[in-house]
N, C-alpha and C positions, 0 to 999 in steps of 0.2 A: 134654666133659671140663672140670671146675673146676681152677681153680689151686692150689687143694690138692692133688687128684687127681696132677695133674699133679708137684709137689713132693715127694707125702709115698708115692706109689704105693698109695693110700687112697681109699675111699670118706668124703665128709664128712654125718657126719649131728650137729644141731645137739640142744644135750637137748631135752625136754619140757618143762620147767620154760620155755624160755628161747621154744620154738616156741608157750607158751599166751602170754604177755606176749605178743608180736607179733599172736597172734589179737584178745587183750582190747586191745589199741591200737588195732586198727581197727575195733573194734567201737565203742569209746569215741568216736573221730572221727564218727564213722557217715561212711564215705566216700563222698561221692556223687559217682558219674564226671560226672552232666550239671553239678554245680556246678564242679567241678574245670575239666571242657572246658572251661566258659564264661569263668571265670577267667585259664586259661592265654592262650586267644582275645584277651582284653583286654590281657593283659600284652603278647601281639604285636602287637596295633594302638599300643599305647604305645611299642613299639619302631621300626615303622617312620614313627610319626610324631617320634621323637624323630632319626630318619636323616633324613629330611625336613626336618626343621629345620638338620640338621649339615649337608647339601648344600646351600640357601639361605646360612646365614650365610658357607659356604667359596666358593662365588658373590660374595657382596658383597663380602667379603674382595677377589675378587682381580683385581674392576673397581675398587676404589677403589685397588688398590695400581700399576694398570694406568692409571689416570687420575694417579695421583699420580707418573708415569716418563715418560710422554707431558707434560705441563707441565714437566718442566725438560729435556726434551730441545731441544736447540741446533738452530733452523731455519739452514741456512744455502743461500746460493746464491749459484750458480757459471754465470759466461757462459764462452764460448768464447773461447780466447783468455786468459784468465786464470791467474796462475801461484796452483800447490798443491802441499800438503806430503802423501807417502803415509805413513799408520801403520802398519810393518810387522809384525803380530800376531804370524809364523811366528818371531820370532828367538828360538829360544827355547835351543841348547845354547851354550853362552860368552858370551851376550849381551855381555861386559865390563861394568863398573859403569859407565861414564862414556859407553857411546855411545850415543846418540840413535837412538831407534826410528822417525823421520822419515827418511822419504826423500823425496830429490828436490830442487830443485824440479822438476814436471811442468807439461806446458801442457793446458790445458782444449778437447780438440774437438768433442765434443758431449756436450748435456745431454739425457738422456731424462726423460722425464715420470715416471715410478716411483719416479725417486730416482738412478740410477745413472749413471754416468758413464764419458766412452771419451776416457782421456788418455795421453799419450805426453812422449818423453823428449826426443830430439831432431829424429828424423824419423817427420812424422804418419804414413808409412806404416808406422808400429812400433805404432800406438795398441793400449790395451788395457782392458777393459771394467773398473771399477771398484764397489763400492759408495759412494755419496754422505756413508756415515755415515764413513766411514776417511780421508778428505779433510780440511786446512783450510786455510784462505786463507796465501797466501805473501805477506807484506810484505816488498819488497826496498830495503832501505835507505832506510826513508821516515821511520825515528826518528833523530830528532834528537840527538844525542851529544856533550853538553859537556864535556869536560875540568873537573875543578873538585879545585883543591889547598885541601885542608884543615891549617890548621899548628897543630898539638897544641903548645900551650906550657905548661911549670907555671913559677907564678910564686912 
């Protein structure tokens, strides 16, 4: 059933006048299937080599963007025995503006080879597996803190 059909509760027939035009058009073409096939064939090989190219350059794309995150990523390391700051990700309903998403400090009990880490709070039998990247080094009081009065005069 056509969409006409369907719409108008009609059979659709097109004039003659309008059904020769269509014959004399593709007479005029002279339409030849094997030129057409061979055609269409080449427009698909242009398409899947132009996918090919679009998966190569998204490739490159995203080892240079993957090399470009790895060079400013921060090596750090951590002995046993050393104090660290945990960055606590989960804070996330009221966080308040002004509190620090460090916790800790925590003491360093072991370092695994992978990256990760099993640090505890105050007794090592509390220790708790960590990742290496949520870590950073705890300085306790090792900067130096001068007092210094500055006296604003206008003359």
């Amino acid at each position: 059933m056509s969409p006409f059909q369907l719409v108008y509760y009609k059979a659709c027939h097109l004039p003659t006048e309008l059904e020769h035009k269509a014959y004399w058009a593709l007479k005029k073409l002279n339409f030849d299937m094997a030129a057409a096939g061979e055609k269409r064939m080449l427009q698909l090989n242009e398409l899947d080599e132009f996918r090919l190219q679009a998966y190569e350059s998204n490739k490159l794309y995203k080892e240079k963007v993957k090399r470009w995150h790895v060079k400013r990523l921060v090596h750090k390391t951590f002995v046993p025995g050393q104090q660290v700051l945990l960055f606590n990700s989960r804070l996330r309903l009221f966080p308040g503006k002004l509190k620090s998403r460090w916790l800790g400090p925590f003491f360093v009990k072991t370092v695994f080879p992978h990256g990760a880490l099993e640090i505890f709070d105050k007794h090592p039998g509390q220790a708790f597996k960590v990742n290496g990247q949520r870590l950073k080094h705890y300085y306790e009081d090792t900067v130096n803190r001068e007092v210094v009065n500055v006296v604003l005069a206008t003359t």
